[in-house]
C-alpha positions as CSV (number, residue, x, y, z in Angstrom):
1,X,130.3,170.2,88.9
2,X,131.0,170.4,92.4
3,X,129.6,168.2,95.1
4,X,126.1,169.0,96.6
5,X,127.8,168.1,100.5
6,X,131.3,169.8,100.7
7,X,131.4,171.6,97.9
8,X,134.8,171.6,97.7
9,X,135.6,168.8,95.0
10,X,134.3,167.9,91.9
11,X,131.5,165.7,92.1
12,X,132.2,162.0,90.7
13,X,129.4,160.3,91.9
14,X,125.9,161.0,90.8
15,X,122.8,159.6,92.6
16,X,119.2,159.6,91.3
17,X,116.7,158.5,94.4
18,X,113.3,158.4,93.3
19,X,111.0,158.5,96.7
20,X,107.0,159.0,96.0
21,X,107.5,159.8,92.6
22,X,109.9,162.3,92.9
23,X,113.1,162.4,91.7
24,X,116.2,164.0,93.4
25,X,119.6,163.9,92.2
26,X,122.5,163.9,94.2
27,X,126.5,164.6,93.3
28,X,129.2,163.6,95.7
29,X,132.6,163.3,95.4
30,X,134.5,160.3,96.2
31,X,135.3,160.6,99.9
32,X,131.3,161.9,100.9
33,X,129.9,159.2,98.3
34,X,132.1,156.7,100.7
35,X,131.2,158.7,103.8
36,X,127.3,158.1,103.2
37,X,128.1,154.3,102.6
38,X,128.2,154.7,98.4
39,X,130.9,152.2,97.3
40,X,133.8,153.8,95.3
41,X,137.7,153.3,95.1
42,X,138.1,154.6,98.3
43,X,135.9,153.1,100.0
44,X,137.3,149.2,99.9
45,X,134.5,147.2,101.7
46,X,136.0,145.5,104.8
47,X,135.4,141.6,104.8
48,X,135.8,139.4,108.2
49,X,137.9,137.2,105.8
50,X,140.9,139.9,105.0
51,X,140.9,140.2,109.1
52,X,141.6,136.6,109.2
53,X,143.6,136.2,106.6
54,X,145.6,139.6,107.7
55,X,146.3,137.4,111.1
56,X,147.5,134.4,109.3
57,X,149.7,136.7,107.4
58,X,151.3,138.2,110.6
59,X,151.5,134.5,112.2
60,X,153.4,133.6,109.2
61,X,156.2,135.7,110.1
62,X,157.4,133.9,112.8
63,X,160.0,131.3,112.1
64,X,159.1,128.7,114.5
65,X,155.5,127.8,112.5
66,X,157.8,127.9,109.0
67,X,159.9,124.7,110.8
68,X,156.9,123.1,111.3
69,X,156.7,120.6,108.6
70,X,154.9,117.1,107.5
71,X,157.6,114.2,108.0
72,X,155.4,112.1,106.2
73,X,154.4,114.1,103.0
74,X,156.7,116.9,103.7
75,X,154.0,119.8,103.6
76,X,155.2,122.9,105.6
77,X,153.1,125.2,107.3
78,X,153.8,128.1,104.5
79,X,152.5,125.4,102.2
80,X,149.4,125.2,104.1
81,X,149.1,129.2,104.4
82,X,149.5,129.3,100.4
83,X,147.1,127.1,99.4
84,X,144.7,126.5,102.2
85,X,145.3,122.6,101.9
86,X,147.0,119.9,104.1
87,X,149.3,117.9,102.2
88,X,148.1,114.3,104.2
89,X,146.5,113.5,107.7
90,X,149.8,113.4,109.5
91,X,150.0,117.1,108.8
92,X,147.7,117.4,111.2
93,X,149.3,115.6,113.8
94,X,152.6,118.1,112.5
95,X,151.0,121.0,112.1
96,X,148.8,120.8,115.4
97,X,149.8,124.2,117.4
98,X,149.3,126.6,114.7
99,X,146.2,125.3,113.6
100,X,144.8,125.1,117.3
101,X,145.8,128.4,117.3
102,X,143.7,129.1,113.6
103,X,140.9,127.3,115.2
104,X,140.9,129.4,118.3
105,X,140.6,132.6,116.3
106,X,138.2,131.6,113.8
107,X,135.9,130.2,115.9
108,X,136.7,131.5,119.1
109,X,137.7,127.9,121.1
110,X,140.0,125.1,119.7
111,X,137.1,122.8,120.8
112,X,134.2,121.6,118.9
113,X,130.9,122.7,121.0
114,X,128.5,122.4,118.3
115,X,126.1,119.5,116.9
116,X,127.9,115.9,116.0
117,X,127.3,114.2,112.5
118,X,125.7,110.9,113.2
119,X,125.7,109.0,110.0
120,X,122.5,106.7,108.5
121,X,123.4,103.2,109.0
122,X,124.8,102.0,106.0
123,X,121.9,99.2,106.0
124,X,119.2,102.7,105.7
125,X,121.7,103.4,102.9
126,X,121.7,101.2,100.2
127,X,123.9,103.2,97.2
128,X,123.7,102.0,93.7
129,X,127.2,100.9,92.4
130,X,128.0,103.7,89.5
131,X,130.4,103.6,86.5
132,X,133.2,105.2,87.7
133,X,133.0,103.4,91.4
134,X,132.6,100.2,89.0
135,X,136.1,100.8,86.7
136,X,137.5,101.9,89.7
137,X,137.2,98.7,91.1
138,X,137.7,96.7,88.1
139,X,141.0,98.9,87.9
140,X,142.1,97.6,91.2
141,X,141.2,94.0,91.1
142,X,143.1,93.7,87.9
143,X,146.1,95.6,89.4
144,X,145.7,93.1,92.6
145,X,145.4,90.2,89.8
146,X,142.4,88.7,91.0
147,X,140.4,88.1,88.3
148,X,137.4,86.3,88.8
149,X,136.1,89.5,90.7
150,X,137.2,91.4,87.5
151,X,135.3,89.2,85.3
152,X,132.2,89.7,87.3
153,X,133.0,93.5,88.2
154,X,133.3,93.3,84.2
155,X,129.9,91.9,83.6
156,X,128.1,94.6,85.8
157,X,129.5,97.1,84.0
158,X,128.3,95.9,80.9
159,X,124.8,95.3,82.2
160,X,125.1,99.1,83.8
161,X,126.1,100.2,80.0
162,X,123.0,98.7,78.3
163,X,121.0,100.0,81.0
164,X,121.2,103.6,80.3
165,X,121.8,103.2,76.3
C-alpha cells in the first residue's frame, strides 16, 4: 500500500481519526507520518535535556576542566560529568568555573535570582525521634564510649518498640 500523501513509498503508518462519527483512515510512510508530527524511528523527539547534555559533552573535551579535580576526595570533573554527582563539598570549591559555567547555561545567570528557603524555626518543629535516627545514635554513643546516653538512648528504643507492636 502506498502512502495517501506522497505516494511514493509504501505506507507504514496507518491512522484511524474518528471526527463526528466518521471514520477516516490514513497511511503514511515514515518520513510524512514524522512530517505531520506522528512519532516513528525517524522522527526522534528532541528533548531540552539532550541539548544540555550535548553541551556538557562538548565542554568535556577540553583538557583544562579534565585537570580540574577534588584535592580533598579526589573527584574530577569527568567524574562529575559521568555520574551527575559531586564527590564532597570541597568539589565545589574545586570544580567552581565549569559549574558557574553549567549554571550559566542552564539557567541562564550563575546567580540565584529566585525565592530564598526560610526554614520553620526548629521550636514550630518539634520531630519525633524514629528507629533508625534512635540506633543511629545509640551506634555512635557506643562508638564514642559514652554509655550512660546509650543506656538511655537504649531504653527509648525499647519503649518506641512496644509502642508500635
Amino acid at each position: 500500500m502506498l502512502c495517501d500523501n506522497c505516494k511514493e513509498r509504501d505506507a507504514v503508518v496507518h491512522l484511524t481519526r474518528i471526527v463526528d462519527n466518521a471514520v477516516t483512515q490514513l497511511h503514511l510512510c515514515e518520513k510524512c507520518a514524522a512530517a505531520k508530527g506522528v512519532e516513528t524511528t525517524l522522527s526522534v523527539p528532541q528533548h531540552p535535556l539532550g541539548d544540555i547534555l550535548q553541551a556538557v559533552q562538548q565542554q568535556a573535551s577540553s583538557t583544562s576542566e579534565d585537570a580540574a579535580a577534588c584535592a580533598f576526595c579526589g573527584a574530577s570533573a569527568r567524574d562529575f560529568r559521568a555520574t551527575g554527582r559531586l564527590g564532597c563539598p570541597h568539589c565545589y570549591d574545586a570544580m567552581e568555573q565549569s559549574l558557574r559555567e553549567l549554571l550559566r547555561r542552564l539557567h541562564g545567570s550563575s546567580r540565584h535570582v529566585g525565592q530564598r528557603y526560610d526554614a520553620p524555626a526548629s521550636h514550630l518543629v518539634e520531630k519525633p525521634d524514629t528507629l533508625h535516627d534512635l540506633r543511629d545514635r545509640l551506634r555512635r554513643a557506643v562508638d564514642g564510649e559514652q554509655f550512660e546516653l546509650a543506656a538511655e538512648l537504649r531504653d527509648r528504643i525499647k519503649a518506641l518498640e512496644t509502642e508500635t507492636v
